[in-house]
KOLBAPA-947602 format. One record per residue (C-alpha): x, y, z. Coordinates in pm, whole numbers, plus 50000, padded with zeros to 5 digits. Each point is the difference from the previous one (the first is absolute). Layout:
% KOLBAPA-947602
X_Y_Z
...
% end
This chain:
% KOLBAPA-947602
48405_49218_48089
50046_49812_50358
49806_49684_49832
50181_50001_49695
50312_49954_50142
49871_49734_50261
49849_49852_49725
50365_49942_49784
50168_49944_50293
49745_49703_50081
50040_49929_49669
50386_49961_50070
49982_49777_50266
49752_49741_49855
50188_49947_49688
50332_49912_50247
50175_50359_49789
50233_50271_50180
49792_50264_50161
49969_50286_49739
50217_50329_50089
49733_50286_50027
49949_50361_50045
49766_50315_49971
50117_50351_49846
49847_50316_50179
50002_50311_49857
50049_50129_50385
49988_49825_50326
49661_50137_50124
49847_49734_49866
50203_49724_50156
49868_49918_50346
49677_49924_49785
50143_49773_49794
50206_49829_50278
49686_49950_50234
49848_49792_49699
50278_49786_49931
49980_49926_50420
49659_49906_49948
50050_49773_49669
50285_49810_50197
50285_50123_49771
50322_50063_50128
50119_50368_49918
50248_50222_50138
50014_50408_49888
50316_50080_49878
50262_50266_50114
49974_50258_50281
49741_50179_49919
49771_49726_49972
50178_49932_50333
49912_50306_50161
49573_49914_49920
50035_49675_50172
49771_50068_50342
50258_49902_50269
50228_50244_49828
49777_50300_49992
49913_49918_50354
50382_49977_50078
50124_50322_49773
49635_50201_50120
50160_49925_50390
50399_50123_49912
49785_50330_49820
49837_50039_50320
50326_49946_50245
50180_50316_49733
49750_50246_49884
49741_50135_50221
49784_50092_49729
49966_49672_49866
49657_49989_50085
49889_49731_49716
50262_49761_50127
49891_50008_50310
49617_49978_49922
50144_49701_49779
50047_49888_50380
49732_50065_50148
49720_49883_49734
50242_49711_49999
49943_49619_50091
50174_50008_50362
49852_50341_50132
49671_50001_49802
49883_50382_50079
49707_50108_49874
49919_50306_49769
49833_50177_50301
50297_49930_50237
50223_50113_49731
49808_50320_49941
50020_50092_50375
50377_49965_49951
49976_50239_49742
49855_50252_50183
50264_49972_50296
50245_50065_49787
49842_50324_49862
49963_50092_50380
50360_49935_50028
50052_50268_49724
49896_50292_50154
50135_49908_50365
50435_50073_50132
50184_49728_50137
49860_50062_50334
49598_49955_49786
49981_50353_50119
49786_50113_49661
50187_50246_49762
49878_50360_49919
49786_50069_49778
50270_50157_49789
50236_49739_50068
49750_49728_49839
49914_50195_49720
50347_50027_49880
50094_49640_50095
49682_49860_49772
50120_50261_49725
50365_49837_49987
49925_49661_49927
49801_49824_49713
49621_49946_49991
49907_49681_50199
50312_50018_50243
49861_50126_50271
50104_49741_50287
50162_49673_50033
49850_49680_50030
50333_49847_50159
50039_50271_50208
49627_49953_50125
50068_49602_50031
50264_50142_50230
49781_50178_50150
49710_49774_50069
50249_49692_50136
50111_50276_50316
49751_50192_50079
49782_49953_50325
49698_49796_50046
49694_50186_49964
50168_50291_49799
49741_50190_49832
50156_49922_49646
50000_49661_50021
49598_49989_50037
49911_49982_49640
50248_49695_49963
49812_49637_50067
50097_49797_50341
50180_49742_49771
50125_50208_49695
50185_50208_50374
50154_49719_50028
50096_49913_49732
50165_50309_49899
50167_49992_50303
50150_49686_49972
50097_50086_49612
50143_50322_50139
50238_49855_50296
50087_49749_49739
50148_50272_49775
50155_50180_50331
50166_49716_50049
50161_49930_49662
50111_50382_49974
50203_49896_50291
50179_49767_49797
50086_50256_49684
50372_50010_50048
50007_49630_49919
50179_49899_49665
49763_49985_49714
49988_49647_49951
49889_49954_50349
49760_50272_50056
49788_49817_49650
50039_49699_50182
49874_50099_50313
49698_50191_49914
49891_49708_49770
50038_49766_50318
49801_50279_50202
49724_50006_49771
49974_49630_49990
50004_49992_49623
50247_49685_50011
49704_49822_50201
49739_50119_49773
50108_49915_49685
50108_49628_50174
49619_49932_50156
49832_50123_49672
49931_49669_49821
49907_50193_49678
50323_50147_49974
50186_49782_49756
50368_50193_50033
50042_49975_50370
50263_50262_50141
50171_50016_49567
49907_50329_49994
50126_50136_50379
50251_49803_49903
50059_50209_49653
49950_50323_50151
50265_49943_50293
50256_49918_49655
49923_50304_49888
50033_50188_50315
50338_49872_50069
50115_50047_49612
49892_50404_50040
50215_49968_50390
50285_49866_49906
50000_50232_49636
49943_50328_50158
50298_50121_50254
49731_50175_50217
49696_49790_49998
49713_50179_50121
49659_49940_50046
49899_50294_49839
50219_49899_49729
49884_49633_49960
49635_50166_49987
50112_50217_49662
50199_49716_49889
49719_49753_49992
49762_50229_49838
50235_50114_49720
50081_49647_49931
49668_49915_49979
49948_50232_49713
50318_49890_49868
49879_49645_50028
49726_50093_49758
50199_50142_49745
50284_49733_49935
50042_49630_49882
50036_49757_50256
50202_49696_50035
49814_49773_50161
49964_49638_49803
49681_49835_49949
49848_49760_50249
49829_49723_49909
49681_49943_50131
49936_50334_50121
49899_50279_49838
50181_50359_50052
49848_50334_50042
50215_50337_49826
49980_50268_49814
50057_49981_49615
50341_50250_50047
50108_49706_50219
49949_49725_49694
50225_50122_49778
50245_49689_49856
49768_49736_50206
49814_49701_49870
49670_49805_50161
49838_49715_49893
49650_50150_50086
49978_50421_50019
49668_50209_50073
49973_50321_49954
49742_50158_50191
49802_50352_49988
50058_50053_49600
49698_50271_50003
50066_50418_49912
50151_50173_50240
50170_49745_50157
50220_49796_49700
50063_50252_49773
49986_50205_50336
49894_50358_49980
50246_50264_49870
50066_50221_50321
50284_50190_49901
49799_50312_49853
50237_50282_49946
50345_49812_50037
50308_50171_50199
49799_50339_49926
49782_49916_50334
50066_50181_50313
50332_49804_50176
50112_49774_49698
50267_49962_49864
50100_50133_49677
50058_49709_49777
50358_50157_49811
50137_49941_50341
49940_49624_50066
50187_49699_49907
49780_49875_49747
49931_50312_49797
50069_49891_49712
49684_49713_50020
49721_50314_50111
49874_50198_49820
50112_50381_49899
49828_50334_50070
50088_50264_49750
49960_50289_50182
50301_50159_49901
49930_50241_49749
49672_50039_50057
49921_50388_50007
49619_50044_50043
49733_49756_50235
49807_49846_49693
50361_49821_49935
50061_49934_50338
49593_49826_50065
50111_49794_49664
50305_49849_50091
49895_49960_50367
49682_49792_49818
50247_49814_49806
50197_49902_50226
49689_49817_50196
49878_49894_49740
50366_49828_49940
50034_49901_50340
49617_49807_49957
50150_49793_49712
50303_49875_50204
49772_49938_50297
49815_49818_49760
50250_49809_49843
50195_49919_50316
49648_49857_50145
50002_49778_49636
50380_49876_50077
49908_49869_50347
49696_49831_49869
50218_49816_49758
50199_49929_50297
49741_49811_50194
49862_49797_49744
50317_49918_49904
50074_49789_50300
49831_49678_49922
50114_49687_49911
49679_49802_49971
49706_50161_50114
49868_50397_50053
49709_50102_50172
49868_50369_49945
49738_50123_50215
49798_50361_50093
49691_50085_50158
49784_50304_49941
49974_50039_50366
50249_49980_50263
49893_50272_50245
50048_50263_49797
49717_50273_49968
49902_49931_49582
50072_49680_49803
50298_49947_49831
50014_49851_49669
50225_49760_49821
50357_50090_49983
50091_50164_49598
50251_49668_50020
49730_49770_50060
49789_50177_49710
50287_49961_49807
49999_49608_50026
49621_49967_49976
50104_50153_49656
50265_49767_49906
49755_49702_50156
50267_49927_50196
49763_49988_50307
49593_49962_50010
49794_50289_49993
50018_50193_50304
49633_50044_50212
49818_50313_50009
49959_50178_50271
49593_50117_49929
49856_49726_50280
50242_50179_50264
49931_50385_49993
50009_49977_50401
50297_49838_50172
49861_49687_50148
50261_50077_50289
49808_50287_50101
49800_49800_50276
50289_49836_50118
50217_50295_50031
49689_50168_50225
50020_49777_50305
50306_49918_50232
50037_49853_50323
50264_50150_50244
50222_49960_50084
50064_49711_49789
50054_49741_50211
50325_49837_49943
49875_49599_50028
49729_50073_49734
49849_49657_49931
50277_49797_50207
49864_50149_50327
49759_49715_50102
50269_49717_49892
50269_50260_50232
49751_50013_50304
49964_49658_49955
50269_49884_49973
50139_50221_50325
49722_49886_50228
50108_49652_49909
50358_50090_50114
49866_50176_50309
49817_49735_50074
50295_49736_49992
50199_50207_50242
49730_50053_50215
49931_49557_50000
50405_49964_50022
50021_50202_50328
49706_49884_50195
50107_49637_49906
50336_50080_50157
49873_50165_50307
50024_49749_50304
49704_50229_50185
49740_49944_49770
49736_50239_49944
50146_50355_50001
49798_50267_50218
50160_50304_50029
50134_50302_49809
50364_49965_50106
50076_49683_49839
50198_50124_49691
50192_50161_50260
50072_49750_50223
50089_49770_49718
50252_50266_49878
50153_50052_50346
50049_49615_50119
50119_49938_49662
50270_50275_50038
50059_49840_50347
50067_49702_49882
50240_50083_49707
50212_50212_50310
50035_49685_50215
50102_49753_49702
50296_50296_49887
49831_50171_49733
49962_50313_49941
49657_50172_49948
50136_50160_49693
49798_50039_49692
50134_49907_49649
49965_50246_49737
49761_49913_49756
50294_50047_49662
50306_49774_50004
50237_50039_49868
50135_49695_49774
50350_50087_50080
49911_49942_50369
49799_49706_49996
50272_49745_50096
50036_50230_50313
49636_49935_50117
50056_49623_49956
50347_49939_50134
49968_50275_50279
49652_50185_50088
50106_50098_50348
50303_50173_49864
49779_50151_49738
49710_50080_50267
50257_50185_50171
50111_50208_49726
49655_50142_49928
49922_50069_50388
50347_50214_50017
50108_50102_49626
50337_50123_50005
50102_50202_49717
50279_49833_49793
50336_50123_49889
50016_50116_49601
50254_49729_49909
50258_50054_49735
49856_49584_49891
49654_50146_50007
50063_50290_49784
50222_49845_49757
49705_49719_49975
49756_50314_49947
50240_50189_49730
50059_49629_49777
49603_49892_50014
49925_50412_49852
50302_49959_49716
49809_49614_49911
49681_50169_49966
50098_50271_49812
50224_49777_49764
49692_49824_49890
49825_50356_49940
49664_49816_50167
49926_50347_50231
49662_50055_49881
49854_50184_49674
50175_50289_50068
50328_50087_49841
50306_49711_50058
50236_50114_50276
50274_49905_49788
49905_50174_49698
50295_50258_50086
50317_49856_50109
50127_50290_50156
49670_50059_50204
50034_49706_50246
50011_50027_50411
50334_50150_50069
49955_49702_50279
50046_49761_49769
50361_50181_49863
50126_50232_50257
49877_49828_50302
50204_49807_50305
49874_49641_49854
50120_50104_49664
50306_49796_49956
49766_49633_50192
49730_50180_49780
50182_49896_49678
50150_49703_50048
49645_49862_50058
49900_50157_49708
50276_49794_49829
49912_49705_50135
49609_50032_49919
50085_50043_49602
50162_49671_49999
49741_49829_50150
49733_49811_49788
49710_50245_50051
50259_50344_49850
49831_49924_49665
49622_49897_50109
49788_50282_49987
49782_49924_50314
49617_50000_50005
49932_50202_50328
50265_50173_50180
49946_50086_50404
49644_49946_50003
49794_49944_50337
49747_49725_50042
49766_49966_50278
49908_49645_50102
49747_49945_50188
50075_49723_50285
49841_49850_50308
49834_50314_50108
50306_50255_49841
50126_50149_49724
50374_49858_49930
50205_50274_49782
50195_49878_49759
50211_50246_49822
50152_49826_49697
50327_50095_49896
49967_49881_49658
49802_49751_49750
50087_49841_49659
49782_49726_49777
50142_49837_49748
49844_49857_49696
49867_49742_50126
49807_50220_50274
50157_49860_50272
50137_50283_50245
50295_50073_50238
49958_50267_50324
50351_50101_50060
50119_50111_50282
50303_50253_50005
50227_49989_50383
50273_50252_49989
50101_49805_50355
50190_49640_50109
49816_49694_49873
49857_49775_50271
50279_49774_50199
49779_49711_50080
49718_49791_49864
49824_50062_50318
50018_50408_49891
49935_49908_49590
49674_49816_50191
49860_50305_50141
50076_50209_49754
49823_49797_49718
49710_50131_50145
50011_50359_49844
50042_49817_49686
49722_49772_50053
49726_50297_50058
50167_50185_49716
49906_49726_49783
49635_49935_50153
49936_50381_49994
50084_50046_49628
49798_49688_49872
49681_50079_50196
50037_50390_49876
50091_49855_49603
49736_49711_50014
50293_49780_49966
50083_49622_50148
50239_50075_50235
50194_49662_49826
50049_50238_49695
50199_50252_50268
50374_49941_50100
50150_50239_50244
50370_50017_50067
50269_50268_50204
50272_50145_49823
50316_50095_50249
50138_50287_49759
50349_50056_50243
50024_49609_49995
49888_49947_49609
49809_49708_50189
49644_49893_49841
49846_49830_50288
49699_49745_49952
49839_49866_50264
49915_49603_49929
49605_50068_50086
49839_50258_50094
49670_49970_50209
49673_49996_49922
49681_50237_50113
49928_49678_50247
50400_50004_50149
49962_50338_50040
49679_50016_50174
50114_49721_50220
50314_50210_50092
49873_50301_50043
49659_49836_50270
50265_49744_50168
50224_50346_50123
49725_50280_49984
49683_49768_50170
49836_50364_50046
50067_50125_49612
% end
């Protein structure tokens, strides 16, 4: 499937056509990692639609296994999701150990004095077979207790440490649980280095698109909910991911890349190219699983839900003796078989419906599975018609040729796979450089002793004191907004981040806060959940009861006569992270709109007094000028196809600065006042 649709999209190119549009249907999304891995390895672009195909992507599981971890201590998977994982790397042995501590745990007080026998036996019979200890709790554990404890001896020297590191790692973002939502997300994806990872991977194609995606629909949940937990964000994410199965989406076609959803998500959508994958029994028509209807323990009765009248009826009333009862309870499966049946025909239609130009069906009698699978009844059905060629028998494969494969596996699975001698490489080349670089620049010579990393350090800092300097470190995330301080004053700034002063909540600052939030909500961009402004009587009581209310709505005023009141904007307060000189510069965009043309225009909205001098416009061009680098590296974009302007709502002033600098000005800027960056 991969090859075919390298093959058209080849095709595409050499003839000097459009890229084709393109997709595959899946019955479910099981199946989809699969699929995505060999499009990766064919060189097509593809991208899996909607949040649950979100939710699969591996920085994301890594990222949603660690927020599982910080709420439940019985998430035990998410946290051997951690573990196994490509940063910590613990082994199956190492992890069984843990296992065991934690079943120690279970029978010992909070002192580890060990319960009574009595006590135990009651506190095994109250909870569910398999729960008997916690694996975070035993992480917990393992990261405090004493060297040379006598629990710790089963664990390897470097899986110790390991899980020591992981678990003061966790300790420390527990700390940080009263922070808002947003933040907290944002913080344990910086702590688990996944905006790094997914940067140095050269085989990732989308970059940070899909932290980037999953922050959206963080703050979309936050700023819906009026008490957003995480608790609550952990629910939300997995109902809406079986929501996200269920309904149409509304996500346009892409040309050139081919997208990944479920055939409940096609509904109303057109693709030049469509495959639909997996068209074997038991899969597509999937197996009926309904059995006895609402008359199963915990259902339901069907009279009392919405869509009755589409289900079908048990006659039970009236019946006075069993043999009537059996017989209407076997009609009614045997009705409730026919719809399953018939809805599994409809959604069939559905996916080979969406093609414009070209459809691709494809099965395979093995796929993991224990026995073969034959050929879909719909694929029968067109080998009938001769609407496709005959379909292959299955009599040359009566053992699954993936039974070998399946028998052997290396772990852990190590995360560089076949990259690793190009990464080592590669990094002893870099080593090496530094190493050259420093001993060229050392006025002694030969080095001879241990200390001189030390030294270096110390007569550096020395020498920074006498020339004024402070030896303060720079963080390693910028913010855009702040950039022009760094250039124009980086003693003032060094200052500020030896001695941080907490600053006053500003009535300006708020107000600022209060019209960005009514923006963003106006253009209903807060993520895939439900629009904020679906309800107009369910908006922030800030935004209509508040102090800034009256300032509040005559900016309001002002922004609906301005020329962007009846754009609908592409991306609304989205974060990028640029990487730069050694840093990560965050730009968070206020707002984004492409015209036909595909030209596009970052706008940025300032609730405060427009600059006074073409000295200040200067400096403040800057924020504008990484805005507009940040978005075309993240979009693939020349950054001569990006404008980026400020809009001064209290003023009604559009402000456009004559140039903006390039990625060299900027570098040149930021090394001429931060030498030590």
């Amino acid at each position: 499937m991969a090859a075919w649709f390298a093959d058209a999209l080849r095709s595409a190119r050499r003839e000097g056509r459009e890229p084709p549009t393109a997709a595959i249907l899946f019955r479910s999304r099981s199946t989809m990692p699969s699929f995505g891995a060999a499009l990766e390895a064919a060189g097509v672009p593809y991208r899996i639609l909607g949040l649950g195909g979100l939710l699969a992507q591996p920085e994301i599981v890594d990222l949603v296994s660690c927020l599982r971890v910080l709420h439940d201590p019985q998430a035990g998977s998410a946290l051997i999701r951690l573990l196994a994982g490509a940063r910590w790397r613990i082994g199956l042995a190492d992890i069984a150990a843990l296992r065991d501590v934690a079943r120690w745990l279970f029978d010992r007080d909070h002192a580890l004095g060990r319960l009574d026998d009595e006590v135990r036996r009651k506190l095994r019979s109250s909870v569910a077979a398999g729960e008997d200890g916690s694996l975070v709790d035993a992480l917990d554990f393992v990261a405090t207790a004493p060297e040379g404890h006598g629990r710790l001896a089963a664990i390897s020297p470097d899986g110790l440490q390991r899980m020591r590191a992981l678990g003061r790692e966790l300790t420390g973002l527990r700390r940080h649980g009263g922070l808002d939502l947003v933040e907290l997300v944002a913080l344990v994806q910086q702590q688990l280095r996944l905006d790094l990872e997914v940067t140095a991977n050269d085989r990732n194609r989308h970059g940070s698109a899909y932290l980037h995606a999953f922050a959206e629909e963080v703050a979309g949940y936050a700023a819906a909910e009026e008490q957003a937990t995480l608790g609550g964000l952990l629910g939300w994410l997995d109902a809406a991911a079986r929501r996200d199965d269920l309904g149409p989406r509304q996500d346009e076609a892409e040309r050139g890349t081919v997208q990944l959803l479920t055939v409940h998500g096609s509904k109303g959508l057109e693709w030049d190219l469509v495959a639909v994958p997996r068209l074997v029994e038991g899969e597509f028509p999937g197996s009926f699983r309904e059995g006895r209807g609402w008359t199963a323990f915990g259902q339901l009765p069907f009279p009392f839900r919405g869509d009755a009248a589409e289900l079908p009826e048990l006659g039970w009333q009236g019946c006075e003796t069993q043999k009537e009862v059996d017989e209407q309870l076997t009609r009614f499966k045997d009705a409730l078989d026919t719809r399953h049946h018939a809805e599994e025909r409809r959604l069939v239609y559905v996916a080979l419906t969406r093609a414009r130009s070209a459809l691709l069906l494809s099965g395979a009698y093995w796929a993991g599975q224990s026995r073969p699978r034959g050929p879909s009844v719909y694929l029968r059905e067109l080998e009938a018609l001769g609407a496709i060629p005959a379909l292959p028998e299955a009599t040359a494969l009566e053992e699954d040729p993936l039974d070998e494969a399946k028998r052997s596996l290396a772990w852990p699975v190590d995360p560089l796979g076949e990259r690793r001698a190009r990464v080592e490489t590669a990094a002893a080349a870099v080593r090496s450089a530094i190493a050259g670089s420093r001993g060229a620049a050392d006025p002694r010579g030969d080095r001879t002793t241990d200390w001189d990393t030390e030294i270096d350090l110390l007569l550096a800092e020395r020498e920074r004191t006498r020339a004024g300097a402070a030896a303060t470190s720079l963080p390693t995330r910028v913010p855009a907004s702040r950039f022009k301080d760094y250039v124009s004053d980086p003693d003032a700034v060094a200052a500020e981040l030896r001695r941080p002063m907490p600053q006053r909540p500003y009535k300006a600052t708020r107000l600022g806060t209060l019209f960005h939030r009514w923006v963003e909500q106006r253009s209903g961009l807060t993520g895939l959940g439900e629009s904020i402004d679906g309800v107009a009587s369910e908006r922030d009581d800030e935004l209509e009861h508040g102090p800034e209310a009256a300032a509040l709505a005559g900016l309001q005023a002002t922004f609906e006569r301005s020329p962007w009141a009846g754009l609908a904007p592409s991306e609304v307060e989205v974060e990028v992270h640029l990487p730069f000189d050694g840093r990560i510069v965050v730009c968070k965009l206020d707002a984004v709109y492409v015209d036909g043309s595909g030209r596009c225009q970052i706008v940025d909205w300032k609730t405060g007094p427009s600059p006074r001098s073409d000295a200040e416009l200067e400096l403040r061009q800057l924020q504008l000028a990484l805005y507009r680098l940040a978005y075309a590296r993240w979009k693939g974009l020349d950054p001569a196809l990006v404008d980026a302007v400020f809009y001064y709502v209290g003023e009604d002033r559009i402000l456009r600065p004559e140039r903006l600098d390039d990625e060299a000005a900027l570098l040149a800027r930021w090394r001429a006042a931060v030498p030590a960056a």
